[in-house]
C-alpha positions in Angstrom: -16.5 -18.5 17.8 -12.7 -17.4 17.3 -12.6 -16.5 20.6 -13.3 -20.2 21.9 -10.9 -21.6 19.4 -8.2 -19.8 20.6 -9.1 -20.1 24.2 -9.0 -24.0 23.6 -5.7 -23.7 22.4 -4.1 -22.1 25.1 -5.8 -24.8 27.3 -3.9 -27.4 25.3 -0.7 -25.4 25.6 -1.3 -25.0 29.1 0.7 -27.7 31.2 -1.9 -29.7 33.2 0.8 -30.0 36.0 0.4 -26.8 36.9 -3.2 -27.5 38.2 -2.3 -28.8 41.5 -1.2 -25.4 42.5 -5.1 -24.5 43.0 -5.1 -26.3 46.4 -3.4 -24.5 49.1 -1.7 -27.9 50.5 0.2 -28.4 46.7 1.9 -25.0 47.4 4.7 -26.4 49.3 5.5 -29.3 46.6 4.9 -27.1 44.0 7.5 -23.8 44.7 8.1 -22.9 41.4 5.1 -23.3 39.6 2.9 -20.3 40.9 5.0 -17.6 39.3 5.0 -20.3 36.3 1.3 -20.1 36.5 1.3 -16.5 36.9 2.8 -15.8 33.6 0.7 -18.6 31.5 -2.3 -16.5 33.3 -0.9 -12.8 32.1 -0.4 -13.9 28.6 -3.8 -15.3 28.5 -5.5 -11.8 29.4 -3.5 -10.4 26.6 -4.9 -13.0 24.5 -8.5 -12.2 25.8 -7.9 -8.4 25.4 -6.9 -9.0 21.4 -8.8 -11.6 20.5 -12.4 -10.7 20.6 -15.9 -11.5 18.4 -14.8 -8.0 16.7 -11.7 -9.5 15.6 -12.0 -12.1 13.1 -9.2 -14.8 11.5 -6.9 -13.1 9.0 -7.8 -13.7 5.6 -4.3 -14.0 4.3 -1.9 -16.6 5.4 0.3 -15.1 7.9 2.1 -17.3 10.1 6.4 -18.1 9.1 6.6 -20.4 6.6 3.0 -19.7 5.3 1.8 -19.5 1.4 3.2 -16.3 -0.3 2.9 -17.6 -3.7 -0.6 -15.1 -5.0 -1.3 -17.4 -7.9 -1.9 -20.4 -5.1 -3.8 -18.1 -2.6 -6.0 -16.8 -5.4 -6.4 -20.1 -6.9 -7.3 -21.8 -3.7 -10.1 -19.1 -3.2 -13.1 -17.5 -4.3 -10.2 -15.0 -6.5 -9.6 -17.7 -9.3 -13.5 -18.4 -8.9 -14.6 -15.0 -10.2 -12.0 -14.1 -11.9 -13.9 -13.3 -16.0 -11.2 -12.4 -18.2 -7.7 -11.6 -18.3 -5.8 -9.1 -21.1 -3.1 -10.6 -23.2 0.3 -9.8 -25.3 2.1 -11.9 -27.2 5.3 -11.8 -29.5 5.4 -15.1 -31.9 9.0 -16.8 -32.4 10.1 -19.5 -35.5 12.1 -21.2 -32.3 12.0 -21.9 -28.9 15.8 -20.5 -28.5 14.8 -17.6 -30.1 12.1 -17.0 -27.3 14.3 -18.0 -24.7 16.7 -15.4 -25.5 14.4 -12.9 -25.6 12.5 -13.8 -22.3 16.2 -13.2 -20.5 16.1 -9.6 -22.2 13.1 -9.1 -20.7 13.8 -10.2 -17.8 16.9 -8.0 -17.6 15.0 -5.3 -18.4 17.1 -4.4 -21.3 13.9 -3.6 -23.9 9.9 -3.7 -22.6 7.2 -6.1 -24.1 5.8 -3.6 -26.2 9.1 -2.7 -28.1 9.9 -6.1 -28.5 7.0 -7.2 -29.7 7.1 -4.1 -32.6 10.4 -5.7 -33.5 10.3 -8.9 -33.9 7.1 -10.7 -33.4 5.8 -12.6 -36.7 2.2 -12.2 -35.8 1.6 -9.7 -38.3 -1.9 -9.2 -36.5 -0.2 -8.1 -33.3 3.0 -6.3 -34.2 2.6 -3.3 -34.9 0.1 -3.1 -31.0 3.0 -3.7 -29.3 1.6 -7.6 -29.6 -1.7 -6.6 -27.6 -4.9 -9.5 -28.0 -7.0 -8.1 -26.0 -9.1 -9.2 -23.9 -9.9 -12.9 -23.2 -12.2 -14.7 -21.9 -11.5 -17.5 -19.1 -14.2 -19.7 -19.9 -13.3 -21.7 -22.7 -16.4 -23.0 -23.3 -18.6 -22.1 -26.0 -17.6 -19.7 -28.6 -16.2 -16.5 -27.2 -12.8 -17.1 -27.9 -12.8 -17.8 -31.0 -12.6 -14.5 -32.8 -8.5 -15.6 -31.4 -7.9 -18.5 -32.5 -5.8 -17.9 -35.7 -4.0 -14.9 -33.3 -3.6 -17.4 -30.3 -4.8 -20.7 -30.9 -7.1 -22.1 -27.9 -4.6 -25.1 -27.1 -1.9 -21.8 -26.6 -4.6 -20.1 -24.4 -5.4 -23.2 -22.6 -1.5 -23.3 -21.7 -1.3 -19.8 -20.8 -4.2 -19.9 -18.4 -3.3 -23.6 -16.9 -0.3 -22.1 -15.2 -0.8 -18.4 -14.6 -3.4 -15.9 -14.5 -1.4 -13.1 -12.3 -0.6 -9.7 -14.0 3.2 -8.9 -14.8 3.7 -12.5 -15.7 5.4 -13.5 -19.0 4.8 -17.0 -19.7 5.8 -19.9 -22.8 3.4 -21.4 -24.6 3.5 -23.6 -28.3 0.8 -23.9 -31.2 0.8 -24.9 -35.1 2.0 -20.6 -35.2 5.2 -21.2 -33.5 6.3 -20.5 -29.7 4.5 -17.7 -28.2 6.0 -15.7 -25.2 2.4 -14.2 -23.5 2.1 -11.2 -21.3 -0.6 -11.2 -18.8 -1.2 -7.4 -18.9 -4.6 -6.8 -16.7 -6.9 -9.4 -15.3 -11.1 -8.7 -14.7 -12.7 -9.4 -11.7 -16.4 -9.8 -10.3 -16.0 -8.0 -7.7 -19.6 -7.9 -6.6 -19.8 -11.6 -7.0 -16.6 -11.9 -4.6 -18.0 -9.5 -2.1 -21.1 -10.2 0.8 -24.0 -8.9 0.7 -26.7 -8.5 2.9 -30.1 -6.9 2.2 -30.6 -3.7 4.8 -33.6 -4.0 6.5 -36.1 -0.7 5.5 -36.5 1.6 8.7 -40.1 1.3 9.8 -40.7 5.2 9.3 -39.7 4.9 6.0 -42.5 6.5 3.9 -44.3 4.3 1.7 -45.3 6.9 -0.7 -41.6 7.1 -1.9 -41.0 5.9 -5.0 -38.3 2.9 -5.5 -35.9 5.0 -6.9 -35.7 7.2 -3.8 -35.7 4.1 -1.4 -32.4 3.1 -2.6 -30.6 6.2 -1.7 -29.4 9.2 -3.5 -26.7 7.5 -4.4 -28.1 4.5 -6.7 -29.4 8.2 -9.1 -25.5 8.6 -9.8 -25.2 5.2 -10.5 -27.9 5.0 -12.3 -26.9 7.7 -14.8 -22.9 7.0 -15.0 -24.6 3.5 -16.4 -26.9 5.0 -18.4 -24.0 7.8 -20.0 -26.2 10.9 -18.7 -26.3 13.6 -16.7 -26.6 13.4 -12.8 -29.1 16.4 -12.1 -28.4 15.7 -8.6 -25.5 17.6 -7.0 -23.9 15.0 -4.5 -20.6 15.6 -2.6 -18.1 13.2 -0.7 -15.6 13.3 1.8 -12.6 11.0 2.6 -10.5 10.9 5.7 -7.2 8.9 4.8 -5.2 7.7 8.1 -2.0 5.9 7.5 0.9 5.5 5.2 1.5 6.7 1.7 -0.1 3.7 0.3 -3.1 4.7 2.2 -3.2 8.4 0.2 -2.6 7.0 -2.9 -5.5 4.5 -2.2 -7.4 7.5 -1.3 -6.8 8.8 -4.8 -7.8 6.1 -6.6 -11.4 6.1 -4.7 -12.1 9.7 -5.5 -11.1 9.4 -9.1 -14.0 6.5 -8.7 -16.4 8.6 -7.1 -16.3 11.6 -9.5 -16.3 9.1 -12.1 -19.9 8.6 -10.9 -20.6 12.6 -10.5 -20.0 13.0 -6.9 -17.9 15.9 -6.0 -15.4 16.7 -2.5 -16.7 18.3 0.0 -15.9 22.2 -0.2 -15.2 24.1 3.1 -16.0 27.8 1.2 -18.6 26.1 -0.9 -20.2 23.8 0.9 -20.4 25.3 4.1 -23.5 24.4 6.5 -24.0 21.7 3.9 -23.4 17.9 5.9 -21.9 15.4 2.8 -23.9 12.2 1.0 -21.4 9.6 1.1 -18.2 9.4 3.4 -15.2 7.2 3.0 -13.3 6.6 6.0 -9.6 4.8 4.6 -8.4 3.5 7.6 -4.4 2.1 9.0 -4.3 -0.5 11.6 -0.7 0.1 11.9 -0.9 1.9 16.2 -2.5 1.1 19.1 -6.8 1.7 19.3 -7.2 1.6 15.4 -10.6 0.4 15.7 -11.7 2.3 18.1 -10.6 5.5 16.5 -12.3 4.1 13.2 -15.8 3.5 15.5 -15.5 7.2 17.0 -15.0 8.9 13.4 -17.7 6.9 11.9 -20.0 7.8 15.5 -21.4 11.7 13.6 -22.2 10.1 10.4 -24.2 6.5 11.9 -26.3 8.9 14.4 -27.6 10.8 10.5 -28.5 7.6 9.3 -30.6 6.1 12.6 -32.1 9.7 12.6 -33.0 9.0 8.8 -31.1 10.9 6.7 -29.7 9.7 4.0 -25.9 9.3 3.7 -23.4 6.6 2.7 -20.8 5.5 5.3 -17.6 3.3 3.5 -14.9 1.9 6.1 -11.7 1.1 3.6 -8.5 0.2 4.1 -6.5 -1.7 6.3 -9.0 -1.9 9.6 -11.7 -3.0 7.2 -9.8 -5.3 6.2 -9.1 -6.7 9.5 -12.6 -6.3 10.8 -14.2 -7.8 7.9 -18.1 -8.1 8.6 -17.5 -7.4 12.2 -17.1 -4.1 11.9 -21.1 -4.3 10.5 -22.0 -5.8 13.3 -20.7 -3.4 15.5 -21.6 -0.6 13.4 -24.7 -1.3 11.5 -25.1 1.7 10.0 -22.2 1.2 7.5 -23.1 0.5 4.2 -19.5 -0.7 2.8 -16.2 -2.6 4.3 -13.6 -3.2 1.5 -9.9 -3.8 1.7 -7.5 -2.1 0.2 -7.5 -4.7 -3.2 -10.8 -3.3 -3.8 -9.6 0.6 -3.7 -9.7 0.9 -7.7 -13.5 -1.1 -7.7 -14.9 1.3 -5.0 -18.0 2.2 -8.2 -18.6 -1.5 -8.7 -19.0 -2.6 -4.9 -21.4 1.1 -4.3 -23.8 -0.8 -7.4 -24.6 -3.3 -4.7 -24.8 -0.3 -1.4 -27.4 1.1 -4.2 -29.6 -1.4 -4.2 -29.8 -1.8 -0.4 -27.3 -3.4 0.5 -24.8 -3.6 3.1 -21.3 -4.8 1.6 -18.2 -6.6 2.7 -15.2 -6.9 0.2 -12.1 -8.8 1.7 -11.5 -11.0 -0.5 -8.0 -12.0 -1.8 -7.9 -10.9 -5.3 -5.5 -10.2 -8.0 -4.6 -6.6 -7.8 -6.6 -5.0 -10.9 -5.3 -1.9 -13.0 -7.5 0.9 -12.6 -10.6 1.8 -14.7 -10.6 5.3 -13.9 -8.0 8.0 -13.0 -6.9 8.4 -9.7 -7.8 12.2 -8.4 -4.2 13.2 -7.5 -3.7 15.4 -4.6 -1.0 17.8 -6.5 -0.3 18.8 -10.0 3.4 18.5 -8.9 4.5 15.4 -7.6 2.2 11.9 -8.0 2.2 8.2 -5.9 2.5 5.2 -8.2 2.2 2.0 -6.7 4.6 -0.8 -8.0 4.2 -2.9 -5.7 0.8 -4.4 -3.4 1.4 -6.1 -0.2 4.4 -7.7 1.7 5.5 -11.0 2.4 7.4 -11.1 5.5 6.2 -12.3 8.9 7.9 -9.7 11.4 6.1 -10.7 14.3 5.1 -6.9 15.0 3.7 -6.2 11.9 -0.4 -6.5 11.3 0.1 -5.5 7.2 0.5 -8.9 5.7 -2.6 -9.8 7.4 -4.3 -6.5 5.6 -3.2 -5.8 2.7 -2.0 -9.6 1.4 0.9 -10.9 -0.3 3.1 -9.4 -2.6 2.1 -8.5 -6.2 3.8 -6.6 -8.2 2.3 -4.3 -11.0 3.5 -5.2 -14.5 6.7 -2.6 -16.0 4.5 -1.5 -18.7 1.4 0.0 -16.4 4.3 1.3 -14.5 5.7 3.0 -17.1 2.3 4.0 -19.3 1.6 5.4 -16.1 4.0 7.8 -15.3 4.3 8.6 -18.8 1.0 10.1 -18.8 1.3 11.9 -15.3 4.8 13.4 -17.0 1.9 14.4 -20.4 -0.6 15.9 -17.8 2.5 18.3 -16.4 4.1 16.5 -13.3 7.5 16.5 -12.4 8.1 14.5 -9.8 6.7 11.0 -9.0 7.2 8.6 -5.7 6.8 4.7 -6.4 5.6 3.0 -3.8 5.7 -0.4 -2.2 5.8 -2.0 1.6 8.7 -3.5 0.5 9.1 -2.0 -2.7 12.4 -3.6 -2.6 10.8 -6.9 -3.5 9.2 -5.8 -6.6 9.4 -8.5 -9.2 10.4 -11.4 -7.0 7.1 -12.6 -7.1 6.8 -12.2 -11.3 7.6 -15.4 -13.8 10.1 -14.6 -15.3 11.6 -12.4 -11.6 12.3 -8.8 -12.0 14.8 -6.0 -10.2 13.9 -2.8 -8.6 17.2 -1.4 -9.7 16.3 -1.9 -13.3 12.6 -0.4 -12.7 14.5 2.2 -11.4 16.4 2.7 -14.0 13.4 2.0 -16.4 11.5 4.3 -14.7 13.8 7.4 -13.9 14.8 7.3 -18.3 11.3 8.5 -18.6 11.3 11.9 -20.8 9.9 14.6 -19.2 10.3 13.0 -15.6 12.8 15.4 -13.1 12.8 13.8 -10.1 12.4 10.0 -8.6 11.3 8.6 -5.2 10.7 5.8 -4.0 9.4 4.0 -0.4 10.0 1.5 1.4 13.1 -0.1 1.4 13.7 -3.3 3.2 17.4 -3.7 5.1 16.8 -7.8 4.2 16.4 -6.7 0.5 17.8 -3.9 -0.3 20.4 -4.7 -2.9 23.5 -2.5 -3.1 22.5 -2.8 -6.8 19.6 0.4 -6.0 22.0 2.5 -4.5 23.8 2.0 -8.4 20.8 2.7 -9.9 20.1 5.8 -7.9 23.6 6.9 -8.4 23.4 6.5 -12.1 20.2 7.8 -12.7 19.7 11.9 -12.9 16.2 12.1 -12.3 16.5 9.9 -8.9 16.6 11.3 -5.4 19.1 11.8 -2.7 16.5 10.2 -0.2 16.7 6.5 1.1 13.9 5.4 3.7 15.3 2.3 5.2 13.8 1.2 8.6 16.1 -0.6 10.7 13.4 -1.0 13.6 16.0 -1.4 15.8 19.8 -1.8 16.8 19.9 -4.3 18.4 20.8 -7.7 16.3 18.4 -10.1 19.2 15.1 -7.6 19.2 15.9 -8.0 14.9 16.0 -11.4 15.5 13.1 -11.5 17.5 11.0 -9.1 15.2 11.5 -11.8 12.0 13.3 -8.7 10.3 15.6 -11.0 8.4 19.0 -9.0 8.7 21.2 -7.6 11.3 22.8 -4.6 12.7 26.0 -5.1 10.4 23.8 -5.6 7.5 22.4 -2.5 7.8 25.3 -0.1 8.4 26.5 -2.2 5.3 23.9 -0.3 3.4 24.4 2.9 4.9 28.1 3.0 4.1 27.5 2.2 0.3 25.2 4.8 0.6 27.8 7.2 1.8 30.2 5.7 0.3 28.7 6.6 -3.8 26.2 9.5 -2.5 27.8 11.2 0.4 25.6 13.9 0.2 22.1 11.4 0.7 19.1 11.7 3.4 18.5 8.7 5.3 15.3 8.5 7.0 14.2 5.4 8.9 11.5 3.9 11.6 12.3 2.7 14.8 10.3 1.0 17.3 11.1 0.8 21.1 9.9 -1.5 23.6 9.4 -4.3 21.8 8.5 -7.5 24.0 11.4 -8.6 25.9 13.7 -5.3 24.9 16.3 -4.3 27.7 18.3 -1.3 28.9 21.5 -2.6 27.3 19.3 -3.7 24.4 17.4 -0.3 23.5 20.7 1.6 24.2 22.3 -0.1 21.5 19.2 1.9 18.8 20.6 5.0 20.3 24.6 4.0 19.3 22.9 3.0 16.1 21.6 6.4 15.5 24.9 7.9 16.8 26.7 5.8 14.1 24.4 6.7 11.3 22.8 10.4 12.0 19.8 9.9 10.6 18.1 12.7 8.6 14.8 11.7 10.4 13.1 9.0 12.1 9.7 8.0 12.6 9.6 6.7 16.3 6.9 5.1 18.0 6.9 3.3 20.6 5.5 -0.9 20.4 1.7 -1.9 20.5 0.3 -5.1 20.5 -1.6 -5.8 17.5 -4.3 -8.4 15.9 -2.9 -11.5 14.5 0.5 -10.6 15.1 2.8 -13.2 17.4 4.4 -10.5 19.7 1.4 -9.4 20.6 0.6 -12.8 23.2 4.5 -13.0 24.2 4.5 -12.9 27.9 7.7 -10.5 28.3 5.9 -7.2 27.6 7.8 -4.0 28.5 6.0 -1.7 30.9 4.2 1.3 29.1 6.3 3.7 31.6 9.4 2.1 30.4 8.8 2.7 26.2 7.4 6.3 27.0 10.5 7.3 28.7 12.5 5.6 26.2 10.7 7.0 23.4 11.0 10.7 24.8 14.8 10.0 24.9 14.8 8.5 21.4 12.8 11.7 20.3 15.5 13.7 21.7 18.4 12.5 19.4 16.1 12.5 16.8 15.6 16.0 17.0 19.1 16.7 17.6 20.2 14.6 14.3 17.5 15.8 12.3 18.8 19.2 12.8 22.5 18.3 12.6 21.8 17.4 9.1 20.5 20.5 7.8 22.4 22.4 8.9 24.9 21.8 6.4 22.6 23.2 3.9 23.7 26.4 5.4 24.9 29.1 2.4 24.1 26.3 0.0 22.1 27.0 -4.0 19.7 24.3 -3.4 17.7 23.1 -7.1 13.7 23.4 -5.3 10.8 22.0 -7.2 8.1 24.2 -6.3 4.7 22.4 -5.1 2.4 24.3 -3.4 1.9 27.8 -1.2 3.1 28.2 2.6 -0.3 28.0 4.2 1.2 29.8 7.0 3.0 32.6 5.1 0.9 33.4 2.0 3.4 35.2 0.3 6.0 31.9 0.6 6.5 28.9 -1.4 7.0 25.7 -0.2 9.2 22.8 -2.3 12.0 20.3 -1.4 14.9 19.5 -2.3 16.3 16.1 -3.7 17.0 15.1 -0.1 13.2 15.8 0.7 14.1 18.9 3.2 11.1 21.0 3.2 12.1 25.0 2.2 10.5 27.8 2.3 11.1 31.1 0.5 9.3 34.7 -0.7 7.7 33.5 -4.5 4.4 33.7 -6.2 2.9 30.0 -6.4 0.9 30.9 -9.3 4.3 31.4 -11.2 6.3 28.9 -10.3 4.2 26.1 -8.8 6.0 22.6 -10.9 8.9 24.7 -11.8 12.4 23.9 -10.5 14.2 26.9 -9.1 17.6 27.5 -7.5 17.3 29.1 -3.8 20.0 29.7 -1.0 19.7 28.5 1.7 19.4 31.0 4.7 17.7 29.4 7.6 18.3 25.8 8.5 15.6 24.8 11.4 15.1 20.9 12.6 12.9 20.0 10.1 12.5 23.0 7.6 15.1 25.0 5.8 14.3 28.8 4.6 16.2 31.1 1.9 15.8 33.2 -1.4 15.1 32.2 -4.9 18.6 33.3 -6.6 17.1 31.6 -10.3 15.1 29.7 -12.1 16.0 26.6 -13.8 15.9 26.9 -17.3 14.7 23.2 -18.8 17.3 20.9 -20.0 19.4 22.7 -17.2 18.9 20.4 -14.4 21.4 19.2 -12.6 
């Protein structure tokens, strides 16, 4: 088991010497070995109390110095093995200069694929699509392909697929046509085949008389008929708790635009009422201390239904799933699905197996796929768009590269097709997201910038305001803070987590940058935006953190004044190499530190609004003040909630200009003074 394999390793990395210490007589020639032994024997409890049967070896690499490359990890696993097709562009050049050239446009983002292609592509067949082939098929064999070969000859394709099948990446490749630059725009994935299944044993009361239909579950009905293209007579309703990080609710989106793809509709707390739900989704963050056991507790209601025979769906997503993996069905039979969070957009594909009576594991690595169906957004306001999937550092706090995988960014045309059609359906503002969005394009061929996606993105007709999260103090260039200050539609808001102030807990985190490097960033900040929020995270008590040590987070907070700071204080988690380091801090000692870190928080938090005191303030409106009916609620380009007297009806995605009479620690207040007119804004 894991937990033998690792217990054998600390017996290697145990010195033998220290054995003779067991015999009372070996004390005296021995003095300073038993606090030696004391401290081997410490760290091996921690070890014991994270490494369990329940938790399983991460499925990305996540050690320093580890793969990052996605193309190798995929290839080298079952990924490349089930991978069916992937969609191509292509623009067609007379000479290889000629493509050259235009791959470093491209690259600069001076002109998208699309465009280019319209301009000056000679494959007449293509052009005018914005080059688009279409789908294509990986297996070469037979005769699938060859509807393509007088638009991309097979010896082309061969090239194309040879060296990359990742999305985003814009690769050369020569035929009797000429050079071809090829896009690889969307890739398709057997899911099911990638996933475990295991047949569910039938519960001995089951009643034979049922018919098979009825046997596999309410659910395989809505299946059934989204297959079939008819109606589901059946009225079925869902609920999904989302723990976590933004990445986590914009996963959650993507999983109900699946489910009511299918006919399954959320739970309704006025409709519904006395009515317990068919299928539950439970999107999970291992990010704090007793994840999984908060993930066994939720899940405890819905597993006593099922033993009791009822029939109901239980899904564990996201980051704990992924971490668990198929131990979290051994633990908790009843579940029916465990999927990472590379499987959020496939959630209808992996239920086709929980249909048929099955209980599913998806963990996979995969390339990330574009979704099939629309995500159901939250607001009609403001809208997540991820850019960017996973993250490839090794802080040696951090459990996400172990969860959610390597780095991958989505191609600049989804990106943009996307938000060009949240702009069509009415919203105004949109937040691209990332774990280190920061890195976005690093890990494309030919490499991309943020700052031009920014740039890219926030150009976007229709758009009014820009967000993004999370930047990285290791790679955030000064080159963003240009984009942001050049671009209208971009927000005064910069989340930047130093984790802490002190340059030898940064070094001993893996964070890549120092203390100096980060007020570097801040001061360019204030230095072209002096008017920017700064919000950051902050962890205290890391392993081996002193007085002197934590005191120097406070004089970084002092220097910066931080609009807000998400504080917490350190737990040891899974697969992460802090968690076995012998030089823990006591949990008295990070509670009383993180009560006094919450304190200047506070004081900052407030410090900074209150400058918005008397101030006309451009609001976009988003949704009613549950607390004060008669109130709106919006923000402002820093992100400062405010409230004011309006009717949500009228002026919900509207942009409105309000003074600013109240300024509390983490809410303004004031009155709506005008509206602003379009074309107007600021």
């Amino acid at each position: 088991t894991n937990r033998n394999i690792h217990l054998f390793s600390i017996g290697l990395f145990l010195d033998f010497s220290l054995f003779p210490i067991a015999h009372e007589t070996s004390l005296s020639l021995y003095p300073n070995r038993l606090s030696t032994w004391k401290a081997y024997y410490e760290a091996l409890n921690r070890t014991l109390s994270l490494i369990s049967s329940s938790t399983p070896t991460a499925k990305y690499p996540t050690e320093r110095g580890s793969e990052v490359d996605s193309r190798k990890i995929i290839a080298g696993g079952s990924g490349r093995d089930h991978l069916t097709a992937v969609r191509l562009k292509h623009i067609v050049f007379a000479s290889k200069e000629l493509a050259n050239e235009s791959l470093l446009l491209l690259r600069s983002a001076q002109t998208s694929f699309d465009d280019l292609a319209i301009q000056i592509s000679s494959c007449i067949e293509t052009r005018d699509k914005g080059g688009e082939i279409g789908w294509v098929s990986v297996y070469e064999q037979g005769s699938e392909n060859e509807h393509l070969d007088l638009v991309l000859p097979q010896d082309a394709r061969m090239q194309v697929l040879g060296s990359t099948t990742k999305p985003g990446d814009v690769v050369m490749a020569t035929s009797e046509r000429g050079y071809h630059l090829v896009q690889i725009a969307d890739v398709m994935v057997d899911v099911r085949k990638m996933a475990t299944t295991k047949a569910r044993k039938k519960r001995k009361d089951t009643d034979e008389k049922k018919d098979s239909e009825e046997l596999k579950g309410i659910l395989g009905g809505a299946l059934i008929a989204e297959q079939e293209n008819v109606e589901f007579k059946k009225d079925l309703i869902y609920k999904i708790e989302t723990m976590g990080c933004q990445m986590n609710i914009a996963d959650s989106e993507r999983m109900e635009g699946q489910l009511q793809s299918l006919g399954i509709r959320p739970f309704d707390e006025l409709r519904d009422q006395g009515r317990k739900v068919d299928l539950v989704v439970l999107n999970t963050c291992s990010i704090r201390d007793h994840a999984e056991q908060k993930v066994y507790s939720y899940i405890g209601p819905y597993a006593k239904r099922k033993r009791e025979g009822e029939d109901v769906t239980i899904v564990v997503a996201g980051c704990v799933a992924q971490q668990e993996g198929e131990a979290l069905l051994r633990r908790a039979p009843e579940v029916d699905l465990v999927m990472g969070p590379q499987y959020a957009n496939r959630l209808g594909d992996l239920l086709e197996d929980v249909s048929n009576g099955n209980q599913v594991v998806a963990t996979e690595a995969s390339h990330i796929m574009e979704d099939s169906t629309k995500p159901r957004r939250s607001s009609s306001v403001a809208a997540w768009v991820n850019v960017i999937y996973g993250c490839n550092e090794r802080c040696t706090y951090c459990i996400v590269p172990t969860t959610r995988g390597v780095e991958q960014s989505r191609p600049v045309e989804s990106i943009v097709q996307e938000v060009t059609e949240l702009v069509s359906q009415g919203y105004k503002e949109v937040t691209l997201l990332g774990q280190n969005i920061d890195a976005y394009g690093r890990d494309m061929i030919p490499k991309r910038k943020f700052s031009d996606l920014l740039r890219t993105v926030g150009a976007i007709p229709g758009l009014k305001r820009l967000r993004f999260v999370t930047s990285h103090p290791r790679y955030m260039s000064l080159g963003v803070i240009d984009a942001v200050a050049e671009t209208p539609t971009a927000c005064l808001n910069f989340h930047i987590p130093p984790q802490s102030g002190s340059n030898e807990i940064l070094e001993a985190m893996g964070r890549g940058h120092t203390r100096e490097k980060f007020l570097q960033i801040v001061q360019r900040i204030r230095d072209r935006l002096p008017d920017a929020a700064i919000t950051a995270d902050i962890i205290v008590g890391f392993p081996g953190e002193t007085n002197e040590q934590f005191e120097e987070t406070l004089k970084l907070m002092e220097e910066v004044k931080f609009d807000s700071v998400n504080t917490a204080a350190y737990s040891p988690r899974p697969n992460t190499p802090a968690a076995l380091w012998d030089n823990q801090v006591d949990d008295e000692v990070k509670q009383e530190r993180l009560q006094r870190i919450n304190r200047l928080n506070l004081q900052h938090a407030a410090e900074r609004r209150a400058r918005m005191l008397g101030r006309v303030e451009e609001i976009l409106v988003e949704e009613r003040n549950v607390k004060v009916p008669t109130q709106v609620m919006g923000r402002t380009t820093h992100g400062y909630i405010v409230y004011f007297d309006g009717d949500i009806d009228e002026l919900r995605g509207k942009l409105v200009n309000v003074r600013i009479d109240v300024c509390q620690t983490y809410y303004l207040a004031g009155t709506m003074v005008g509206v602003v007119e379009e074309g107007d804004e600021s």
